[in-house]
C-alpha positions as CSV (number, residue, x, y, z in Angstrom):
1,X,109.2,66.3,83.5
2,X,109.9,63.2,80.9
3,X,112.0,60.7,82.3
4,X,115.3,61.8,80.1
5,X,114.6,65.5,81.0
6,X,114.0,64.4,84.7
7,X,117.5,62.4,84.6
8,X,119.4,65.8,83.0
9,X,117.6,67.8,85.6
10,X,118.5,65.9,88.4
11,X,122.8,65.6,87.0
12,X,122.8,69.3,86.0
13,X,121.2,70.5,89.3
14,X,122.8,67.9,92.2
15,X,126.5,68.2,90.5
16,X,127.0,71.5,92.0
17,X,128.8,72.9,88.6
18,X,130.0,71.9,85.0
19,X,132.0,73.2,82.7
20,X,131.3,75.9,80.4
21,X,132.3,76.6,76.8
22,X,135.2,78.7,78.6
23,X,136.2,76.6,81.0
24,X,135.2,78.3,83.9
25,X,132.4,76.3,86.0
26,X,128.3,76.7,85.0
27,X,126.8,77.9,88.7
28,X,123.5,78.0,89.0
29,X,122.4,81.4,89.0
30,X,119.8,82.1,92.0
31,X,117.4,84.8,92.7
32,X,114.7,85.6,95.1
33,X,111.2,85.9,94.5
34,X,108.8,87.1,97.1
35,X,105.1,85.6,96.5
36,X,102.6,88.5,96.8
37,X,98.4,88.6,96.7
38,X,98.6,88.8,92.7
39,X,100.6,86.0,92.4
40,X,98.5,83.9,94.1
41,X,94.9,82.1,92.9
42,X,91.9,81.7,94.7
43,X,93.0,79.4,96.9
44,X,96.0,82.0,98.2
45,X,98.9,79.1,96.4
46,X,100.6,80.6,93.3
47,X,98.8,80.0,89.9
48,X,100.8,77.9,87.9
49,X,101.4,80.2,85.0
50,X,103.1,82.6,88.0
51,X,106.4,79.9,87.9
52,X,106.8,80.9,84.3
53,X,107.4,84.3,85.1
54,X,109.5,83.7,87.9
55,X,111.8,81.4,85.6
56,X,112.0,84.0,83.3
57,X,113.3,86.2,85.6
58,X,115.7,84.0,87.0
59,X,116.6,83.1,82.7
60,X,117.1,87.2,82.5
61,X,119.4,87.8,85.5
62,X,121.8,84.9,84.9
63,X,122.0,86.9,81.3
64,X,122.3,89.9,83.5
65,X,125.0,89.0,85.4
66,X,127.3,88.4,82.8
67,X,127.1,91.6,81.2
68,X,124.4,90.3,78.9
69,X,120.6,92.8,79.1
70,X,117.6,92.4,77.0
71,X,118.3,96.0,75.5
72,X,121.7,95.3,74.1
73,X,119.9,92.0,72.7
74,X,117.7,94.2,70.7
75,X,120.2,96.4,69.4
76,X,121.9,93.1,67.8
77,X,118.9,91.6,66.8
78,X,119.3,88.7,68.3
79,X,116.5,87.7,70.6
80,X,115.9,84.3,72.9
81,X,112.5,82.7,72.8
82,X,111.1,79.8,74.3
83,X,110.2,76.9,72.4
84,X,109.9,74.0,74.8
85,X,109.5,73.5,78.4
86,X,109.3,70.6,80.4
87,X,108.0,71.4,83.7
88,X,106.8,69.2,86.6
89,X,104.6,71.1,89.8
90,X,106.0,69.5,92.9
91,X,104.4,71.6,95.7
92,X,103.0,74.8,95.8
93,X,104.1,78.3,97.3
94,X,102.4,80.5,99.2
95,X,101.5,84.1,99.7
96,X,104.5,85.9,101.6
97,X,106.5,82.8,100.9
98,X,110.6,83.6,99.5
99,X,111.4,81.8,97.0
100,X,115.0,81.0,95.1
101,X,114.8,80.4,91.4
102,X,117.7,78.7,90.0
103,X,118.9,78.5,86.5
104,X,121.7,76.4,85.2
105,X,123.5,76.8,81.7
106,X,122.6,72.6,80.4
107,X,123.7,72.4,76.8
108,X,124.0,74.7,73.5
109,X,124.4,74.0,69.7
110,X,124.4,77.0,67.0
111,X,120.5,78.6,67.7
112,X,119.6,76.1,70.8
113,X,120.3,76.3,74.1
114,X,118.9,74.1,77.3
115,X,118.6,75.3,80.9
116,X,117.5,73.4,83.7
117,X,115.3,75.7,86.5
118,X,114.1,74.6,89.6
119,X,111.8,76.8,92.3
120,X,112.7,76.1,95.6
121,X,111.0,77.4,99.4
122,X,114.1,76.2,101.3
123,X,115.5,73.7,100.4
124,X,112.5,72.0,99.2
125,X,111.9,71.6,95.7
126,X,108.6,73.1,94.6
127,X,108.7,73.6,90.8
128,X,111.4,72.0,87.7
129,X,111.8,72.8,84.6
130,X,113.9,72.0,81.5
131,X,114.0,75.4,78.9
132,X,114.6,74.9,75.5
133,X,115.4,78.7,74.1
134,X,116.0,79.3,70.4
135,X,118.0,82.5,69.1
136,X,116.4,84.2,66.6
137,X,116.1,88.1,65.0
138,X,113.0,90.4,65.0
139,X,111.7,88.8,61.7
140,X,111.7,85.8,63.9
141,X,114.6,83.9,61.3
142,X,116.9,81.6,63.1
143,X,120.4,82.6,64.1
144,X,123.6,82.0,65.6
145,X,123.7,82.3,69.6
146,X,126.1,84.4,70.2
147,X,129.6,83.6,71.3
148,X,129.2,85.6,74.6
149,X,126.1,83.5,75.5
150,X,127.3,80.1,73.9
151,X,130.1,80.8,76.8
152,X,128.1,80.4,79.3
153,X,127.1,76.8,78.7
154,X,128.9,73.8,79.1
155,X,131.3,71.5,76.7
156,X,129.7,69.4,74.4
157,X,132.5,67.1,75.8
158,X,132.0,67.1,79.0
């Protein structure tokens, strides 16, 4: 993680909460992740492309949670791709191993949006990332993010 993504990782994830578009506070959003045998490489630790996936998850569910699924996405055309991700490999996991993988609402603007994810085994940091998700339609044309997701993020102000 650059050292300006490392900086915004580090605020966003040790200040417990900020504020979102709404005013109510940006929580992480957590979820568990239990390593099994095809998560793992030869060596039995979890192949690096694996934390991806497990960020994605944890990208979907803090969607979920607030009344936001992947199906009511595609009827609105309005899907959320990845188009950058700064990610720095701390320590690796481990079959069997149960995992937490945070994501935290950063920043938004009219098709961008930041989150900041980290993979933890306890409390020990194993995996951060910094997500930069565009909002686009199935013909792959920028468009507005959604005031129902832009909600979820904090003020530009704050």
């Amino acid at each position: 993680v650059g050292s300006g993504a490392r900086y915004l990782l580090k605020q966003t994830l040790h200040q417990g909460s900020l504020m979102s578009q709404n005013d109510a506070p940006a929580m992480a959003h957590t979820i568990s992740v239990r390593v099994y045998y095809e998560d793992t490489d030869l060596a039995g630790i979890v192949y690096h492309a694996n934390y991806l996936k497990f960020m994605e998850r944890a990208r979907t569910e803090t969607l979920r949670a607030h009344g936001i699924t992947q199906t009511q996405q595609a009827k609105d055309d309005v899907y959320l791709s990845v188009v950058a991700m700064d990610i720095a490999f701390k320590a690796p996991a481990r079959i069997d191993d149960l995992l937490t993988v945070e994501a935290v609402p950063v920043s938004t603007t009219g098709v961008r949006a930041t989150i900041a994810q980290r993979v933890l085994l306890g409390e020990r940091e194993l995996c951060t990332a910094m997500v930069t998700v565009v909002c686009m339609n199935a013909k792959g044309r920028p468009v507005r993010m959604p005031q129902v997701v832009r909600d979820l993020f904090p003020s530009p102000d704050v």
